[in-house]
C-alpha positions as CSV (number, residue, x, y, z in Angstrom):
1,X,-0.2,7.7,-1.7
2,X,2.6,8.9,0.5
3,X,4.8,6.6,2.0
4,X,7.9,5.7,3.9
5,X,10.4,3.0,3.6
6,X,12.7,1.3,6.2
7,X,14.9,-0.3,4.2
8,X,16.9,-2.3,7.3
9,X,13.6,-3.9,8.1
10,X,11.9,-3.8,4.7
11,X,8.7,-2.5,5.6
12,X,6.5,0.7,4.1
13,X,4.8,3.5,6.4
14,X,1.9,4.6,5.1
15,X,1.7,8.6,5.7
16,X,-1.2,9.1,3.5
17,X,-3.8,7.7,1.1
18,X,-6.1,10.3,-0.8
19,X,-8.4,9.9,-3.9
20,X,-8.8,11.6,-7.2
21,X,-10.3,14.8,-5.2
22,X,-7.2,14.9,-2.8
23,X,-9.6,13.8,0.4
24,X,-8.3,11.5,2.7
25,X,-9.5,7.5,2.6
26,X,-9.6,5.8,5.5
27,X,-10.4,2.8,4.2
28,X,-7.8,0.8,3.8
29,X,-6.4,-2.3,5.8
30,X,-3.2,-4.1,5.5
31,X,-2.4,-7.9,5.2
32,X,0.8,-7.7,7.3
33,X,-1.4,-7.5,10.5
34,X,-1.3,-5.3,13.4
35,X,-0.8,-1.7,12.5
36,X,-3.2,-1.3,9.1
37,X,-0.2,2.1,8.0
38,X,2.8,-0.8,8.3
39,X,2.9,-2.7,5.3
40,X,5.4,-5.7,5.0
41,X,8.2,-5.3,2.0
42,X,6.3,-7.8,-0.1
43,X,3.0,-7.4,1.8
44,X,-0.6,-5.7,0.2
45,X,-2.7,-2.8,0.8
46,X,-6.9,-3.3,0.6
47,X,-8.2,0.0,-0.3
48,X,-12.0,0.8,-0.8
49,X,-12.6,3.6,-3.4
50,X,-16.3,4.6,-3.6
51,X,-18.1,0.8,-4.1
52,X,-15.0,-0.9,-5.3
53,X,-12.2,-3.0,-3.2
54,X,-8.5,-2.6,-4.5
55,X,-5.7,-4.1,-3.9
56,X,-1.9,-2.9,-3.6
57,X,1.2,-4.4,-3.5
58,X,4.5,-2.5,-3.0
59,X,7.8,-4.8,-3.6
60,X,11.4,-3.6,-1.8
61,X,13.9,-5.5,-3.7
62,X,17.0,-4.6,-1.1
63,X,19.6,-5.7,-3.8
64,X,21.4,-3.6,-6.4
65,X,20.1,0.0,-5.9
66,X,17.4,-0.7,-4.0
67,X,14.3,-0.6,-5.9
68,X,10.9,-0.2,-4.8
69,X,8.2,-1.9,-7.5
70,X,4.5,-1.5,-7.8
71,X,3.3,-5.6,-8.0
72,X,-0.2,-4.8,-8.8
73,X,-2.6,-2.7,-8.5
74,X,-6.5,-4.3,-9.4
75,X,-9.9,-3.6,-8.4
76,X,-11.5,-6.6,-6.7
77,X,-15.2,-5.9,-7.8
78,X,-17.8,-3.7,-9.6
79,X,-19.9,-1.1,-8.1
């Protein structure tokens, strides 16, 4: 995953998604509605992989240095 973040407005840019055989996924939505690349600084990523839904969530905490922090990362089913 390749990504951007805007810091002022705490939201992520998603450049790029690609799985384990570096081949684009398209498949992928985001909870923060509107543009599916624009996640919120808090917000979650659905990603379908094969025959299995995951979910992301990318965390800006603006204070201190700035850290960005993976909240989870889980598959929402079995093929």
């Amino acid at each position: 995953m390749k990504f951007t973040l805007f810091p002022e407005s705490e939201i992520f840019k998603i450049i790029s998604l690609v799985d384990a055989n570096c081949q684009e996924i398209e498949t992928f939505s985001s909870d923060s509605g509107g543009d599916r690349r624009v996640l919120g600084g808090d917000g979650s990523l659905r990603i379908q992989l094969e025959d299995r839904e995951y979910i992301l969530q990318l965390i800006y905490d603006s204070s201190g240095a700035g850290s960005i922090w993976l909240g989870h990362f889980q598959s929402l089913g079995a093929p």
